[in-house]
FIKEKOL-976123 format. One record per atom (N, C-alpha, C, O, CB): residue number from 0; y, x, z; residue in three letters. Coordinates in steps of 0.001 Angstrom, whole numbers. Each point is the difference from the previous one (the first is absolute). Glycine has a CB too. Example, Ala and Ser with C-alpha at 12.3 -4.5 7.8 and 13.67 -1.06 7.14 Angstrom:
2
0_-5690_13190_7800_ala
0_1190_-890_0_ala
0_1200_900_0_ala
0_-19_1036_665_ala
0_-1154_-2928_581_ala
1_2223_1542_-1966_ser
1_1190_820_60_ser
1_1090_-770_730_ser
1_1108_509_169_ser
1_-1736_675_-2314_ser
// end
This chain:
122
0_11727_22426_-18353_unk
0_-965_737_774_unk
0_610_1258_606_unk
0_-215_295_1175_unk
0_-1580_-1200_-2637_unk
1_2858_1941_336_unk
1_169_691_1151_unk
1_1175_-406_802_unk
1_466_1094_319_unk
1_-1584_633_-1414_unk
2_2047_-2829_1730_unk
2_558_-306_885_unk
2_-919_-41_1032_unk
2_344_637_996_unk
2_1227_-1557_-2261_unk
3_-2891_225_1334_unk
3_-694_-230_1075_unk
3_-332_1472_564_unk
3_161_470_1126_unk
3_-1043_-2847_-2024_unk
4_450_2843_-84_unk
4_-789_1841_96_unk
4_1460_805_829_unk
4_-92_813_920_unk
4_-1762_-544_-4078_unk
5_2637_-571_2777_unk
5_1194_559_681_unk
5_314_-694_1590_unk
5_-69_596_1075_unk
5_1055_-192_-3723_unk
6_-741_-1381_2488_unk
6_-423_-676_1481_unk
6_-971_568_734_unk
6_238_994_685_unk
6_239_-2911_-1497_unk
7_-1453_1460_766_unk
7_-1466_575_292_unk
7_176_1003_1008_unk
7_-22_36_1230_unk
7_-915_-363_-3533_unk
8_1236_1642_757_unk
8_225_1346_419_unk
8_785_554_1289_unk
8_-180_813_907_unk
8_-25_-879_-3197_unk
9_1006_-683_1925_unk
9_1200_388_1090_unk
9_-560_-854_1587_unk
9_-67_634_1053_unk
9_2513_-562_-3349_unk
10_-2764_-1393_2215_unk
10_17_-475_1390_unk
10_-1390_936_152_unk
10_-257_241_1180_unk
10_1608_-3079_-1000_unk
11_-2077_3279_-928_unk
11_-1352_572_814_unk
11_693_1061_271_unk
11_453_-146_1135_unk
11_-2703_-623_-2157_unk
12_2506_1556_669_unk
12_960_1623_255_unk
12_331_-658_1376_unk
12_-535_529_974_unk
12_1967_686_-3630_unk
13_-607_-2316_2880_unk
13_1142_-128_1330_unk
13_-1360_21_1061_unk
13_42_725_995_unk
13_2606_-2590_-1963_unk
14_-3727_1104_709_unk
14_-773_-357_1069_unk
14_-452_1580_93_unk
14_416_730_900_unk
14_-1162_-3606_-1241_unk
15_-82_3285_-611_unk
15_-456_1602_-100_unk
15_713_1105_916_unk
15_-491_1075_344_unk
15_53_-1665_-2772_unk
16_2076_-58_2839_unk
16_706_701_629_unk
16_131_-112_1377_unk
16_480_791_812_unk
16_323_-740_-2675_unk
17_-1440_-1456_2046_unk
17_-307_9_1651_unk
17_-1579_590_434_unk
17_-176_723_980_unk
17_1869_-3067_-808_unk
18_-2546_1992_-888_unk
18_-1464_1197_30_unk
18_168_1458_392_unk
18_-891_501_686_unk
18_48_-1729_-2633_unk
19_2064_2085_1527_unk
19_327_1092_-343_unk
19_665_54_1065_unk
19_-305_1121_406_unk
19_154_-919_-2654_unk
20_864_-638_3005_unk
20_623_-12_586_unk
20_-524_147_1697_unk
20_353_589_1022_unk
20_745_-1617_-3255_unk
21_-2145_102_1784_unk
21_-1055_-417_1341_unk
21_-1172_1190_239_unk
21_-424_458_1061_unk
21_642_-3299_-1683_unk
22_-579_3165_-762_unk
22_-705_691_-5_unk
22_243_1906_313_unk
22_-731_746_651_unk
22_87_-3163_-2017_unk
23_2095_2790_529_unk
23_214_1120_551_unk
23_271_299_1261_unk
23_-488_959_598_unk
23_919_-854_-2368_unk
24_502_-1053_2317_unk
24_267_-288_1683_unk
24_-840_272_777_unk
24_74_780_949_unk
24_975_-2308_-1289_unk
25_-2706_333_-324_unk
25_-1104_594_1108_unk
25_-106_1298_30_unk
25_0_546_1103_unk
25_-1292_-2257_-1319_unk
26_1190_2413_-852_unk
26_-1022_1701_-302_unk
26_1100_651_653_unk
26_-444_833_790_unk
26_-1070_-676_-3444_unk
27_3081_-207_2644_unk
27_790_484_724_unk
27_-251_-66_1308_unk
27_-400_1021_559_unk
27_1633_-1352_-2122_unk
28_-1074_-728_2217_unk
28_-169_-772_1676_unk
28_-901_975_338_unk
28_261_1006_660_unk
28_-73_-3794_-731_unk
29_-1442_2429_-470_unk
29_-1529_662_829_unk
29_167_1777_-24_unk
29_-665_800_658_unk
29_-1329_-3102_-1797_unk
30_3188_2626_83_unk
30_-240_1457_-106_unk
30_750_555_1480_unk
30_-413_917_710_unk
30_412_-782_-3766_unk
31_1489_-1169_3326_unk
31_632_364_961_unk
31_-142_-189_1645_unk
31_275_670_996_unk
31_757_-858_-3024_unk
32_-1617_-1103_1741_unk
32_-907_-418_1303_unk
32_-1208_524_472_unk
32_-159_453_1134_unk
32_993_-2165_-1691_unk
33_-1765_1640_-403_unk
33_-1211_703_349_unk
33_-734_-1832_-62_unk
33_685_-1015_125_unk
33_104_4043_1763_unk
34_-2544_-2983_-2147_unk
34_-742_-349_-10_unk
34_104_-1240_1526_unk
34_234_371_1151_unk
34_-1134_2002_-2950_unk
35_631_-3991_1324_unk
35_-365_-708_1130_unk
35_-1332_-77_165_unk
35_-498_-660_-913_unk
35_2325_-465_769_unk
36_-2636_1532_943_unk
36_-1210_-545_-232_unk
36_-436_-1639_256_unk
36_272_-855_843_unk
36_-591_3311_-351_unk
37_-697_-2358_-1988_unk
37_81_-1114_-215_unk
37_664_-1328_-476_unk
37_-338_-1164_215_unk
37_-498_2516_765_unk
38_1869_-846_-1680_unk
38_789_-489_-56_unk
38_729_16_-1077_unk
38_375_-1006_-603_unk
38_-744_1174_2446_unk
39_638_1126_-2178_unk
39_829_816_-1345_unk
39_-284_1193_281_unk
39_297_745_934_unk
39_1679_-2034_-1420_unk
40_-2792_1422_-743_unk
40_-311_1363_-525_unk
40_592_626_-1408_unk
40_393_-885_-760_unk
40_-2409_258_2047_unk
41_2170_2047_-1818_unk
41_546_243_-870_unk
41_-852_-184_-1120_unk
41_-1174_307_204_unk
41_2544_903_1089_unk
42_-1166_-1509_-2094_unk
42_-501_-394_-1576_unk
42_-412_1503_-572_unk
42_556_1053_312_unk
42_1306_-3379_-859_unk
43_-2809_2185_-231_unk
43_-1173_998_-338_unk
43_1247_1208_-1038_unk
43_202_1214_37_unk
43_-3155_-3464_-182_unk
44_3631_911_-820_unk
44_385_1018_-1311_unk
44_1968_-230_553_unk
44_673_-948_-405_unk
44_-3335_253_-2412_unk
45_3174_1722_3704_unk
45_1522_-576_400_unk
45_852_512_-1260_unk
45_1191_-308_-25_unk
45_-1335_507_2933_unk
46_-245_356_-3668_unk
46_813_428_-1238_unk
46_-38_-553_-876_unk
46_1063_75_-616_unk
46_-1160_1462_1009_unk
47_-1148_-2551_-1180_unk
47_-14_-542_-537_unk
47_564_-1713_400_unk
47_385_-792_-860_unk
47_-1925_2951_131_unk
48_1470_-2459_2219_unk
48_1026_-1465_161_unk
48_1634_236_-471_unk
48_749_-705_-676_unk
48_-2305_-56_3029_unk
49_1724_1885_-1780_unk
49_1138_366_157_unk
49_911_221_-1331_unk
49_1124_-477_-159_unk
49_-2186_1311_2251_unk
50_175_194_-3251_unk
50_576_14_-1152_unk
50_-274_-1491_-757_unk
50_942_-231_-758_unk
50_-1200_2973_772_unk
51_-837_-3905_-30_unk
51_121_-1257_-280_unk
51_996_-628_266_unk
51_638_-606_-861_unk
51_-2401_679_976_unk
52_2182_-35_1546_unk
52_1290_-891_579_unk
52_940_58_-468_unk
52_760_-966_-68_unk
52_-1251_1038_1650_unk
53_759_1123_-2075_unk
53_1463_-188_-1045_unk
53_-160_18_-1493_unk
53_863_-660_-580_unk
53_388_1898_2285_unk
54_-2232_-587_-2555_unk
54_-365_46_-1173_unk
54_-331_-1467_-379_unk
54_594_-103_-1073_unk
54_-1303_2536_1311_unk
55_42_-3779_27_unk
55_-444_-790_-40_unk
55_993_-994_-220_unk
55_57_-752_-973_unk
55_-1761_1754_2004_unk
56_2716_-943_226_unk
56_872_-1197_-259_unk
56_1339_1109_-1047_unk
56_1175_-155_334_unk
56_-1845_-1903_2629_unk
57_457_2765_-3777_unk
57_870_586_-470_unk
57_-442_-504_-1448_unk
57_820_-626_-671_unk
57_-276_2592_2531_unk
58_-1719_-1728_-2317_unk
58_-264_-539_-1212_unk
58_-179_-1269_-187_unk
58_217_-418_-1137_unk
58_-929_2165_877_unk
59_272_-2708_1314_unk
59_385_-1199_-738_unk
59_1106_-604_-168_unk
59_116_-873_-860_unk
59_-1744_685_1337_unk
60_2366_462_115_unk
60_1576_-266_-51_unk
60_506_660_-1403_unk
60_650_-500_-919_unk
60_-296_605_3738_unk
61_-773_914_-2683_unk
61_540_860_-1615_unk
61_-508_-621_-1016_unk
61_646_-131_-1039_unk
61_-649_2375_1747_unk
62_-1592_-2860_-518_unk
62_-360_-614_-1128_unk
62_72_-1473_-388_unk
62_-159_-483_-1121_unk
62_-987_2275_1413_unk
63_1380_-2325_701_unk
63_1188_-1153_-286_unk
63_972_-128_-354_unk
63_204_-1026_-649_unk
63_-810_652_1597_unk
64_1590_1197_-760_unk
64_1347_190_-263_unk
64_-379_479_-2002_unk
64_465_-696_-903_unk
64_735_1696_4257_unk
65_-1837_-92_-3554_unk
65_-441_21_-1148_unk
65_-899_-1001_-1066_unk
65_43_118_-1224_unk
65_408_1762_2483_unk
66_-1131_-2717_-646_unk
66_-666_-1009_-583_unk
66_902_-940_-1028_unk
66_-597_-766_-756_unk
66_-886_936_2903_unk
67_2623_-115_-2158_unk
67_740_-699_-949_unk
67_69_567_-883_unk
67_-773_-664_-691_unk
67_1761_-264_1786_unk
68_-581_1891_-1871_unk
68_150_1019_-547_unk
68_-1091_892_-645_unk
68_-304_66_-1191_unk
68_1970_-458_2599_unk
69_-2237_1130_-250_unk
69_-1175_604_-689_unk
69_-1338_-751_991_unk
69_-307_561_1052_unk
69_1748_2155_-1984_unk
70_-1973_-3641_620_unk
70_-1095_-564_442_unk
70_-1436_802_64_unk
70_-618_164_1052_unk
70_1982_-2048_-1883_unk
71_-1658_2203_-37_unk
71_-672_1211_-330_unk
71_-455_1034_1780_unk
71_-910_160_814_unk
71_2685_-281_-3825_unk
72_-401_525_2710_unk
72_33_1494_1125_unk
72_-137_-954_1417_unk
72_-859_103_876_unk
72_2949_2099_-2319_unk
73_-828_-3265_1354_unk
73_-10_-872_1077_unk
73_-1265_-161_816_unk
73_-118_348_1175_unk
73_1748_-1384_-2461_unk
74_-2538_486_559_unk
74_-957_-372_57_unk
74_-1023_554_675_unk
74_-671_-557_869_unk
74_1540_-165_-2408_unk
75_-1020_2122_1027_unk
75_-695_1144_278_unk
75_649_670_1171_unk
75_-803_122_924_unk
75_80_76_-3275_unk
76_1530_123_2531_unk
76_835_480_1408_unk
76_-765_-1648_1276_unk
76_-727_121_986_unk
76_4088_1442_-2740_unk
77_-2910_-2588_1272_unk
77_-243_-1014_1017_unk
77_-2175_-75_305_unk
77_-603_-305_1029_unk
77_3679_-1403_-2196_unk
78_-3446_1983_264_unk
78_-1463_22_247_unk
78_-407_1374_730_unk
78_-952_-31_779_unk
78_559_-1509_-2930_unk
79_1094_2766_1922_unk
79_-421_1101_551_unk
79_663_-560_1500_unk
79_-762_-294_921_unk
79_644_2365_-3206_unk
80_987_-2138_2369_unk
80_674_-646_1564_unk
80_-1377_-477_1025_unk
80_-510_586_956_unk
80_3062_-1877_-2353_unk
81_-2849_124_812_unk
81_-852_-799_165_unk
81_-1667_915_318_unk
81_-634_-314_1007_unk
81_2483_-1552_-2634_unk
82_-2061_2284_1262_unk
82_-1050_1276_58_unk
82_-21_892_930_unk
82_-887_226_823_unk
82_983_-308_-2753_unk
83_814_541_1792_unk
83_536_876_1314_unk
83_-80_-955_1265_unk
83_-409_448_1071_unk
83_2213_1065_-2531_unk
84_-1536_-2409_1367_unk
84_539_-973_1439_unk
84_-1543_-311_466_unk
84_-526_550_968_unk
84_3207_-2065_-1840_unk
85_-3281_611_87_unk
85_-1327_-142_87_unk
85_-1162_1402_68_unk
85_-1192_-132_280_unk
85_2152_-2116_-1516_unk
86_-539_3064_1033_unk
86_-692_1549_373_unk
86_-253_322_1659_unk
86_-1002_35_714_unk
86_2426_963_-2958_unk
87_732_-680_2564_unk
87_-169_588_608_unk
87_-429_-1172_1329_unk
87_-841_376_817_unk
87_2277_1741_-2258_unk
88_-761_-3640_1599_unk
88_518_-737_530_unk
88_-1497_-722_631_unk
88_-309_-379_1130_unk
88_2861_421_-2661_unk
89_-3221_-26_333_unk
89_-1497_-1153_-204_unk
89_725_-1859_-715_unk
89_1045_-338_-557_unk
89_-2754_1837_3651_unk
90_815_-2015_-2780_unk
90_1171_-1603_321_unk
90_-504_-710_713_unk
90_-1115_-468_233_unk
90_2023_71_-2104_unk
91_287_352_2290_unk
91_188_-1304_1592_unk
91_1276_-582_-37_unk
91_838_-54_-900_unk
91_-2130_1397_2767_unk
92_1278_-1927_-291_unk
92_1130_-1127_-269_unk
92_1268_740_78_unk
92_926_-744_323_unk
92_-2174_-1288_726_unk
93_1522_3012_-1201_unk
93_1025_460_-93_unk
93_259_313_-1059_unk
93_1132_-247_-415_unk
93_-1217_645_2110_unk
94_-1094_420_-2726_unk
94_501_670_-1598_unk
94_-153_-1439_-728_unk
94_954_-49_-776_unk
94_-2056_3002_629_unk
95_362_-4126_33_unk
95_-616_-697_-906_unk
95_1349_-691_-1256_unk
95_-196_-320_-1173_unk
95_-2087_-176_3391_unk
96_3661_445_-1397_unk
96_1122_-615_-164_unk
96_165_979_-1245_unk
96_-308_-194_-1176_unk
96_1230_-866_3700_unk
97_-187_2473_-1746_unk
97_244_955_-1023_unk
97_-861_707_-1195_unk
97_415_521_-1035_unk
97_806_-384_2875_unk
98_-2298_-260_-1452_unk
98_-1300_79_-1314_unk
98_-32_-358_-718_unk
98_-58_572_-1089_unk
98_-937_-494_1722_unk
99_1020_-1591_-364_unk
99_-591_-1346_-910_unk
99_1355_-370_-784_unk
99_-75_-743_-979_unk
99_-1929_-439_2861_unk
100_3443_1778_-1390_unk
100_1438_-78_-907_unk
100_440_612_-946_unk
100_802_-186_-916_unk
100_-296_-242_2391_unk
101_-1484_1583_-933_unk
101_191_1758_-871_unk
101_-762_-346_-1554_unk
101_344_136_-1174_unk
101_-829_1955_3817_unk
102_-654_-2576_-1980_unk
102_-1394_-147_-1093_unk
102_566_-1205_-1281_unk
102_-84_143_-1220_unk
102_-2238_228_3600_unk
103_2814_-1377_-1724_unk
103_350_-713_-821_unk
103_721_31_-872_unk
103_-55_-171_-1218_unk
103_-480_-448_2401_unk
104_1726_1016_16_unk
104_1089_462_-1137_unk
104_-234_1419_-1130_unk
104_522_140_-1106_unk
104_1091_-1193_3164_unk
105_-2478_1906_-1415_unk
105_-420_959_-1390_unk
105_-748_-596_-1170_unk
105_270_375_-1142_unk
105_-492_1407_2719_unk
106_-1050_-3030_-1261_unk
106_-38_-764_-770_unk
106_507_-483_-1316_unk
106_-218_143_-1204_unk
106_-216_-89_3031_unk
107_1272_-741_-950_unk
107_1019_-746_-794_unk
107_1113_602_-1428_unk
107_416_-462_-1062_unk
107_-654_-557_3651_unk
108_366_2376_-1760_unk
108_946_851_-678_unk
108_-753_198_-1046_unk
108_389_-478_-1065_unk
108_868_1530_2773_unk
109_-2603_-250_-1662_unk
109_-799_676_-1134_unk
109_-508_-1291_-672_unk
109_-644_191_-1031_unk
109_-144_2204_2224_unk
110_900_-3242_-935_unk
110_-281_-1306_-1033_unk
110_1018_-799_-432_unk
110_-212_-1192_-221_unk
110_-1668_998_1205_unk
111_3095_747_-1154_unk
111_1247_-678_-526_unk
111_-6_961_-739_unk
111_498_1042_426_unk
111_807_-2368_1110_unk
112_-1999_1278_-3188_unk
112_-376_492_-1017_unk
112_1477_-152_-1281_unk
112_351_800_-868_unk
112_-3297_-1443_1873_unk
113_3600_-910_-568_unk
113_479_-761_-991_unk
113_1473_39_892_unk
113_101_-1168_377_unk
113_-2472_-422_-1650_unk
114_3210_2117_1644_unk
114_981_-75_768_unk
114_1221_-470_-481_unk
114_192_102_-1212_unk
114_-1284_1403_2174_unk
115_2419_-2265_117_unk
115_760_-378_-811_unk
115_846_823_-474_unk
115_956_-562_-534_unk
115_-1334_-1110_1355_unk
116_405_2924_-838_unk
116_1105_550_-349_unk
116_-762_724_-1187_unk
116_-1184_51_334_unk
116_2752_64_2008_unk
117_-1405_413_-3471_unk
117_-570_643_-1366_unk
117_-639_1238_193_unk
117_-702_256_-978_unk
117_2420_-1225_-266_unk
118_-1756_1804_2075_unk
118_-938_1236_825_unk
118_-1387_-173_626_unk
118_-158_-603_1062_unk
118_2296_1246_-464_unk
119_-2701_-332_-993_unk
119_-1492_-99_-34_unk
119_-823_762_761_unk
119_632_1040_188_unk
119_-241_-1594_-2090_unk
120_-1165_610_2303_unk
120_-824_1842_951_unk
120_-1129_-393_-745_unk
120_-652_935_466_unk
120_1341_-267_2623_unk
121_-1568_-1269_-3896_unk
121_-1289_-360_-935_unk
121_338_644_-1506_unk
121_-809_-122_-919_unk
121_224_-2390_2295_unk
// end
């Protein structure tokens, strides 16, 4: 279980990293361009996409990469990820990938109770 939770973690982080990517770009673009009407407008909270876009795909990656090891924290880093994304993001067809990878794989982690290696987080 936590190989998968580690998987998981990490490919949702990678996707999390094109969201972030897309998403700071916009709040950037519209700041430098200015307003299309109708078209693209600036987003209500630009500090809060912005500190998500990189905070977001930072912890699930971290908490994947940790899910072997300490599953526990893993776990919890990859569900707060996931929270944040779905906060700031909402879900659609763009977050649903990285959400639903984050979530699982935090899942997974905090329920690999019995692990193979003799270290425990229960």
């Amino acid at each position: 279980m936590r190989s998968a939770a580690m998987v998981l973690g990490v490919i949702g982080g990678l996707f999390a990293v094109f969201v972030g990517f897309f998403s700071y770009g916009y709040t950037e673009f519209i700041d430098q361009f200015g307003e299309i009407e109708g078209l693209a407008q600036q987003v209500d909270r630009v500090g809060l996409i912005r500190s998500v876009s990189f905070l977001a795909p930072l912890l699930a990656i971290a908490g994947g990469a940790m899910a072997k090891i300490r599953a526990l924290w893993g776990g919890a880093l990859m569900l707060i990820s996931a929270a944040a994304m779905f906060y700031a993001f909402d879900f659609n067809v763009f977050t649903m990938f990285p959400i639903g990878f984050t979530v699982l794989g935090g899942v997974l982690a905090i329920a690999a109770g019995k692990p193979d290696e003799p270290k425990t987080h229960f």
